[in-house]
SEFILO-423354 format. One line per 3 residues: for each residue x, y, z of N, C-alpha, C. Coordinates in steps of 0.02 Angstrom, whole numbers. Atoms other than C-alpha are relative to their C-alpha. Last residue first. Example, Ala and Ser with C-alpha at 12.3 -4.5 7.8 and 13.67 -1.06 7.14 Angstrom:
<atoms>
-42/-59/-3/684/-53/357/-39/55/37 ~ 45/-59/0/615/-225/390/45/60/0
</atoms>
This chain:
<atoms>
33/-52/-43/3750/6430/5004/-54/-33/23 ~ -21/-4/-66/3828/6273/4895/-51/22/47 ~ 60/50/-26/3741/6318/4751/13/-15/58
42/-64/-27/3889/6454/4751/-81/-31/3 ~ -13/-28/-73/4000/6295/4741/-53/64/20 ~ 22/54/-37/3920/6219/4572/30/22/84
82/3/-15/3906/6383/4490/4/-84/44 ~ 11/-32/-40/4106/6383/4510/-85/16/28 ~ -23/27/-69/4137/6237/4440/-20/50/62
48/67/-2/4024/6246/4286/10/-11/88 ~ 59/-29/-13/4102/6426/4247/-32/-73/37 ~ -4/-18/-70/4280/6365/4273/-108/-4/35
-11/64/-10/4311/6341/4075/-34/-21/87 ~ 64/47/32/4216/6516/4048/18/-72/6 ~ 58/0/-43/4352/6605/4186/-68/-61/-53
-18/34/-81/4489/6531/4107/-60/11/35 ~ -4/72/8/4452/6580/3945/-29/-45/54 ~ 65/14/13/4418/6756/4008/-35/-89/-12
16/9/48/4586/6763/4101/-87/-27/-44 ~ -26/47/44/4609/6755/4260/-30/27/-54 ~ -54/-38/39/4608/6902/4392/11/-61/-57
23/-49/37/4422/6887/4453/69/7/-47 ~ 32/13/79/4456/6710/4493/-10/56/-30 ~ -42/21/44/4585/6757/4638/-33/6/-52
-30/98/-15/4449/6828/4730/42/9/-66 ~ -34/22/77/4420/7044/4763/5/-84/17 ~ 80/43/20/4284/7113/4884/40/-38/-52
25/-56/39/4425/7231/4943/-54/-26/-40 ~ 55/-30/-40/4460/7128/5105/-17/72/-36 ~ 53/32/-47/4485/6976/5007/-33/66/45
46/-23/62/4630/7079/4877/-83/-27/47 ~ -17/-50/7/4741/7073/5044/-58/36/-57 ~ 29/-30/-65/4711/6918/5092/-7/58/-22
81/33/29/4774/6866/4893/-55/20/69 ~ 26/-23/28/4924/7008/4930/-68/-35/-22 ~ 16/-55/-50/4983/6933/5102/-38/29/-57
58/25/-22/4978/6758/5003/-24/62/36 ~ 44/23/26/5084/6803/4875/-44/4/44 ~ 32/-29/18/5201/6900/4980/-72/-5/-48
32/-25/-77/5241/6749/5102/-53/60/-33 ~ 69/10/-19/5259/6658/4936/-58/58/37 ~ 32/80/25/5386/6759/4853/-59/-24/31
-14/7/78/5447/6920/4949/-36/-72/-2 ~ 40/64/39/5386/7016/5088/35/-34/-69 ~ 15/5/87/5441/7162/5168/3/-85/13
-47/69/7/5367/7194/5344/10/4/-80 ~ 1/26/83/5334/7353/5402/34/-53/10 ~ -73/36/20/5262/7379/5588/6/-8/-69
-15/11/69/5135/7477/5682/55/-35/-15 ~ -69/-30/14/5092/7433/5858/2/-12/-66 ~ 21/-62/21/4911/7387/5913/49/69/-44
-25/-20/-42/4968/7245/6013/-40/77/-29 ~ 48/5/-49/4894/7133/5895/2/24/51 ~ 11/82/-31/4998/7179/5770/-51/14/52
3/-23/-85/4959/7364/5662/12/-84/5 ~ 40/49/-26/5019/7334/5468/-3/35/90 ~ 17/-46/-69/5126/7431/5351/-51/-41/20
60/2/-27/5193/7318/5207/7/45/44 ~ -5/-22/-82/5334/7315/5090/-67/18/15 ~ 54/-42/-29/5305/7186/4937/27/31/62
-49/-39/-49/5427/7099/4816/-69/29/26 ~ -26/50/-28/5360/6960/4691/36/37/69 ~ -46/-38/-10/5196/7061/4634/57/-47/51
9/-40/-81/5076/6940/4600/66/24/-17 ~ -70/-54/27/5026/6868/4395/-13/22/85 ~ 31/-67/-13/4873/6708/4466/80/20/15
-76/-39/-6/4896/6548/4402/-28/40/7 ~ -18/-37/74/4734/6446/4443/80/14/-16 ~ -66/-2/18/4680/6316/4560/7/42/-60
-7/-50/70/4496/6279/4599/66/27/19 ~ -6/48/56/4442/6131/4735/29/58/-58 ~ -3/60/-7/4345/6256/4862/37/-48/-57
34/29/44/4330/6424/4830/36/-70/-20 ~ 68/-12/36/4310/6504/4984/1/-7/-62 ~ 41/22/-34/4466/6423/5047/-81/13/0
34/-34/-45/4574/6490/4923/-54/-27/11 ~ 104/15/-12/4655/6431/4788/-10/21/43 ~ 25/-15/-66/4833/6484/4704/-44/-11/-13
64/32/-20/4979/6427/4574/-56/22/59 ~ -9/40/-46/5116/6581/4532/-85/-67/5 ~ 43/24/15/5149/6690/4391/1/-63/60
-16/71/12/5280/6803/4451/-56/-19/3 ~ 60/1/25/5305/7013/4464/10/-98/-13 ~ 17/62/39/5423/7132/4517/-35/-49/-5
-45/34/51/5406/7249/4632/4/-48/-39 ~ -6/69/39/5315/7328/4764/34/7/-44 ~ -61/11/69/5305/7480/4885/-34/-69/-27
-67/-60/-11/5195/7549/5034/48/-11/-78 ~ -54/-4/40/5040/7422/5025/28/69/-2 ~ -10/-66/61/4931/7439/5164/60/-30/-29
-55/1/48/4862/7309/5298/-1/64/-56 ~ -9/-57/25/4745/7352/5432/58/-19/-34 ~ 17/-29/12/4773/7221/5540/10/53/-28
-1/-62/26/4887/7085/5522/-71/35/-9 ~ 66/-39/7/4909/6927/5623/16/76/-16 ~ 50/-60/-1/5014/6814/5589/-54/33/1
55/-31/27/5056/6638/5638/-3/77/9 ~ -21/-47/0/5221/6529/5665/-50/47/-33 ~ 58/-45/4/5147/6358/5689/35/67/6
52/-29/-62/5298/6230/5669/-47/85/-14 ~ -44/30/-94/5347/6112/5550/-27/61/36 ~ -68/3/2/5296/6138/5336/33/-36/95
10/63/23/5124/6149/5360/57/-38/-7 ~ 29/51/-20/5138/6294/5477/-6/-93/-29 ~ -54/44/-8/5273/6391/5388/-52/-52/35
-17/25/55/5140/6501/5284/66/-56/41 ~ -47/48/-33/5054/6556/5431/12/-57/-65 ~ -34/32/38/4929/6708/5396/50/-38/34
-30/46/-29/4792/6771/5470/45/-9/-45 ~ -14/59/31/4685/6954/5407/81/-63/43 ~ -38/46/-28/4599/7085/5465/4/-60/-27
-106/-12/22/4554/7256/5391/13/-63/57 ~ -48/-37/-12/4358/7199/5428/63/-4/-31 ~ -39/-53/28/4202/7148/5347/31/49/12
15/-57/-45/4142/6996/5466/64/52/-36 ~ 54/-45/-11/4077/6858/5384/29/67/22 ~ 60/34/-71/4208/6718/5404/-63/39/15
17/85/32/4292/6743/5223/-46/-13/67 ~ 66/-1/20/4281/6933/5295/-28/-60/-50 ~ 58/-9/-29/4400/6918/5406/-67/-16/-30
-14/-77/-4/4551/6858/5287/-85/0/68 ~ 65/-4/-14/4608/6684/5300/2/77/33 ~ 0/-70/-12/4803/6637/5242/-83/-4/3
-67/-7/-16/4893/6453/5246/-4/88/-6 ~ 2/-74/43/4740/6357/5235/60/7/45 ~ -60/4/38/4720/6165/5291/19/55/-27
6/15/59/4550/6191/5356/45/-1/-50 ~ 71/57/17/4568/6167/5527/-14/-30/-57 ~ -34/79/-14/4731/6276/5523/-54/-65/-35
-40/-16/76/4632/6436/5435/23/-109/5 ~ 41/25/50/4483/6397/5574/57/-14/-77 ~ 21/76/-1/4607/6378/5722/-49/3/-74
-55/61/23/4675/6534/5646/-17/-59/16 ~ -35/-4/50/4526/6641/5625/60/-59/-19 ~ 52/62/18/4457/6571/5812/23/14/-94
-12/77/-40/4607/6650/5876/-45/-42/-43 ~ -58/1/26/4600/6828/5767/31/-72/0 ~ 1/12/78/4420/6833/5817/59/-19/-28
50/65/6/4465/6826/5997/-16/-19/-67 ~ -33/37/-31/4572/6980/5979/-9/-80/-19 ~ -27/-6/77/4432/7069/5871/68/-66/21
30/44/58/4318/7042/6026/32/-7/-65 ~ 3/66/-27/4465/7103/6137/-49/-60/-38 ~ 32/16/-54/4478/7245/6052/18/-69/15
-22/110/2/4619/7310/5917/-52/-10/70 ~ -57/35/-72/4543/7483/5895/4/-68/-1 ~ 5/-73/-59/4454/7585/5727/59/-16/60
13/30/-75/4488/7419/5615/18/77/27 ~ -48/1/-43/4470/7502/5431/-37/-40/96 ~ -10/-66/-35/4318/7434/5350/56/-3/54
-9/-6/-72/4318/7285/5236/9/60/2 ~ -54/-20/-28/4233/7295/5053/15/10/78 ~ -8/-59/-57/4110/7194/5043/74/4/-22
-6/-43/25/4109/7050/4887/9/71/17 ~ -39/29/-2/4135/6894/5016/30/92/-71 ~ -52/-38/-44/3985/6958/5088/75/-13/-15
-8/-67/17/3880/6927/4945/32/-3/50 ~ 14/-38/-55/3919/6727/4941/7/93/-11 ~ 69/-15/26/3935/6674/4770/-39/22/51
38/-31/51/4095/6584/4825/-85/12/-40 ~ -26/14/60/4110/6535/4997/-43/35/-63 ~ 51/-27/56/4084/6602/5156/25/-31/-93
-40/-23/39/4203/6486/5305/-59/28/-69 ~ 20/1/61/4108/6466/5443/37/26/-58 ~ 38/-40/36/4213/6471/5605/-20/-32/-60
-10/27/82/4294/6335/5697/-48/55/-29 ~ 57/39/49/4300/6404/5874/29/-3/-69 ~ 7/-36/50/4465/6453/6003/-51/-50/-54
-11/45/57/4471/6379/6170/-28/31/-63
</atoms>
Protein backbone atom coordinates (compact mmCIF):
# COMPACT_ATOMS: atom_id res chain seq x y z
CA UNK A 1 0.00 0.00 0.00
CA UNK A 2 1.56 3.12 -1.13
CA UNK A 3 2.31 6.22 1.76
CA UNK A 4 1.34 9.89 1.86
CA UNK A 5 4.58 11.57 1.76
CA UNK A 6 5.62 15.05 3.08
CA UNK A 7 5.26 17.45 0.76
CA UNK A 8 8.56 20.41 1.31
CA UNK A 9 7.30 23.62 0.88
CA UNK A 10 8.49 26.93 0.12
CA UNK A 11 11.61 28.20 1.96
CA UNK A 12 12.51 24.74 2.36
CA UNK A 13 16.42 24.27 1.31
CA UNK A 14 15.86 21.11 -0.30
CA UNK A 15 13.44 22.29 -2.64
CA UNK A 16 16.60 24.49 -4.00
CA UNK A 17 18.97 21.06 -4.74
CA UNK A 18 19.65 20.28 -7.77
CA UNK A 19 18.50 16.48 -8.52
CA UNK A 20 21.05 13.87 -9.44
CA UNK A 21 20.78 11.69 -12.42
CA UNK A 22 18.94 8.24 -11.36
CA UNK A 23 22.09 5.71 -11.83
CA UNK A 24 19.29 2.43 -11.92
CA UNK A 25 15.50 2.23 -11.65
CA UNK A 26 15.49 0.12 -8.13
CA UNK A 27 12.98 -1.17 -6.36
CA UNK A 28 13.35 1.56 -3.63
CA UNK A 29 12.95 4.23 -6.42
CA UNK A 30 9.98 1.98 -7.72
CA UNK A 31 8.19 2.29 -4.41
CA UNK A 32 8.93 5.94 -4.31
CA UNK A 33 7.25 6.46 -7.61
CA UNK A 34 3.90 4.75 -5.80
CA UNK A 35 3.92 6.59 -2.69
CA UNK A 36 4.75 9.90 -5.17
CA UNK A 37 1.47 9.38 -6.80
CA UNK A 38 -0.76 8.45 -3.95
CA UNK A 39 0.85 11.65 -2.45
CA UNK A 40 0.34 13.89 -5.90
CA UNK A 41 -3.50 12.30 -5.94
CA UNK A 42 -3.95 12.92 -2.10
CA UNK A 43 -3.20 16.27 -2.59
CA UNK A 44 -5.12 17.18 -5.59
CA UNK A 45 -1.83 17.73 -7.82
CA UNK A 46 -1.53 16.86 -11.32
CA UNK A 47 2.58 16.71 -11.36
CA UNK A 48 5.12 15.97 -8.13
CA UNK A 49 8.73 15.95 -8.70
CA UNK A 50 11.06 13.86 -6.16
CA UNK A 51 12.52 16.30 -4.57
CA UNK A 52 9.11 18.18 -3.36
CA UNK A 53 9.25 14.90 -1.03
CA UNK A 54 12.94 15.29 -0.01
CA UNK A 55 14.72 13.15 -2.08
CA UNK A 56 16.99 14.95 -4.89
CA UNK A 57 16.42 12.82 -7.80
CA UNK A 58 15.68 12.87 -11.89
CA UNK A 59 12.16 11.74 -10.92
CA UNK A 60 9.10 12.98 -11.49
CA UNK A 61 4.81 11.92 -11.55
CA UNK A 62 2.54 13.17 -13.67
CA UNK A 63 -1.35 12.55 -14.42
CA UNK A 64 -2.94 15.33 -15.98
CA UNK A 65 -6.22 13.21 -16.98
CA UNK A 66 -6.82 12.08 -13.43
CA UNK A 67 -9.15 14.78 -12.32
CA UNK A 68 -10.88 14.82 -15.35
CA UNK A 69 -12.04 10.55 -15.27
CA UNK A 70 -9.62 8.04 -15.02
CA UNK A 71 -5.99 7.72 -13.40
CA UNK A 72 -3.59 7.56 -16.30
CA UNK A 73 -0.13 8.25 -14.44
CA UNK A 74 3.44 8.89 -15.42
CA UNK A 75 6.38 8.21 -14.44
CA UNK A 76 9.48 9.84 -15.79
CA UNK A 77 12.91 9.45 -14.92
CA UNK A 78 15.62 11.32 -15.96
CA UNK A 79 13.95 13.76 -18.11
CA UNK A 80 15.77 15.87 -20.93
CA UNK A 81 14.62 18.37 -23.19
CA UNK A 82 15.46 17.45 -27.01
CA UNK A 83 13.39 20.27 -28.87
CA UNK A 84 10.74 23.01 -28.13
CA UNK A 85 8.63 25.56 -29.51
CA UNK A 86 6.52 28.07 -29.18
CA UNK A 87 5.53 29.73 -26.23
CA UNK A 88 2.04 30.57 -24.00
CA UNK A 89 1.29 32.39 -20.91
CA UNK A 90 -0.51 29.98 -18.87
CA UNK A 91 -2.05 29.92 -14.97
CA UNK A 92 0.15 27.61 -12.43
CA UNK A 93 0.74 26.56 -8.55
CA UNK A 94 2.37 23.97 -7.17
CA UNK A 95 2.04 21.99 -4.23
CA UNK A 96 4.95 23.44 -2.42
CA UNK A 97 3.51 26.60 -2.61
CA UNK A 98 0.36 26.37 -1.29
CA UNK A 99 -2.60 28.93 -2.34
CA UNK A 100 -0.32 31.07 -5.08
CA UNK A 101 -1.30 31.27 -8.77
CA UNK A 102 0.65 33.09 -11.27
CA UNK A 103 1.03 33.22 -15.17
CA UNK A 104 4.03 31.61 -15.95
CA UNK A 105 5.56 32.19 -20.30
CA UNK A 106 6.18 27.84 -21.09
CA UNK A 107 7.19 26.55 -24.15
CA UNK A 108 3.85 25.26 -25.96
CA UNK A 109 5.59 22.26 -27.92
CA UNK A 110 8.11 19.98 -26.10
CA UNK A 111 9.98 16.59 -27.21
CA UNK A 112 11.19 14.65 -24.35
CA UNK A 113 13.65 11.71 -23.65
CA UNK A 114 12.77 9.94 -20.50
CA UNK A 115 13.65 6.20 -19.03
CA UNK A 116 9.88 4.44 -17.71
CA UNK A 117 9.88 2.39 -15.02
CA UNK A 118 11.06 -0.41 -16.91
CA UNK A 119 14.21 1.34 -17.50
CA UNK A 120 13.46 1.82 -21.29
CA UNK A 121 14.04 5.06 -23.05
CA UNK A 122 11.24 6.81 -24.76
CA UNK A 123 10.33 10.35 -26.44
CA UNK A 124 7.27 11.81 -25.83
CA UNK A 125 6.20 15.15 -27.49
CA UNK A 126 4.19 17.24 -25.51
CA UNK A 127 2.07 20.05 -26.23
CA UNK A 128 -0.14 22.51 -24.07
CA UNK A 129 -0.86 21.47 -20.67
CA UNK A 130 0.75 18.03 -20.56
CA UNK A 131 3.93 20.15 -21.61
CA UNK A 132 3.36 22.77 -19.07
CA UNK A 133 3.39 20.65 -16.35
CA UNK A 134 6.35 18.24 -17.62
CA UNK A 135 8.42 21.60 -17.85
CA UNK A 136 7.28 23.09 -14.08
CA UNK A 137 8.57 19.20 -12.75
CA UNK A 138 11.10 19.68 -14.80
CA UNK A 139 12.39 23.24 -13.46
CA UNK A 140 11.73 21.32 -9.57
CA UNK A 141 14.57 19.08 -10.10
CA UNK A 142 16.89 22.10 -10.96
CA UNK A 143 16.14 23.92 -7.65
CA UNK A 144 13.80 26.12 -9.87
CA UNK A 145 9.73 27.25 -8.60
CA UNK A 146 7.34 28.87 -10.70
CA UNK A 147 7.81 32.17 -8.52
CA UNK A 148 11.31 32.61 -9.62
CA UNK A 149 9.96 33.28 -13.24
CA UNK A 150 7.48 36.23 -12.43
CA UNK A 151 8.00 39.40 -12.65
CA UNK A 152 9.49 41.69 -9.95
CA UNK A 153 6.12 43.28 -9.23
CA UNK A 154 4.75 40.14 -8.88
CA UNK A 155 7.22 38.75 -6.84
CA UNK A 156 7.03 42.05 -4.14
CA UNK A 157 3.01 41.71 -4.19
CA UNK A 158 3.51 37.84 -3.16
CA UNK A 159 6.24 38.67 -0.66
CA UNK A 160 3.71 38.57 2.44
CA UNK A 161 2.35 35.25 1.07
CA UNK A 162 5.16 33.60 0.59
CA UNK A 163 6.99 34.53 4.04
CA UNK A 164 3.86 33.30 5.52
CA UNK A 165 4.29 29.55 4.03
CA UNK A 166 8.12 29.25 4.62
CA UNK A 167 7.05 30.00 8.42
CA UNK A 168 5.31 27.04 7.79
CA UNK A 169 8.70 24.71 8.17
Amino acid sequence: MPNILKIHTYGDAVLRQTSSPVESITPDLLALSEDMLETMYNSNGVGLSAVQVGVPKRLVVIDIEWPHGEKKPMVIFNPELMEYNGSYMDQEGCLSIPGIYCNILRYRNIKLRYLDKDGKSNILDATDYLAKCIQHEMDHLNGILFVDKISQTEKVLLAGKLKKISRGL
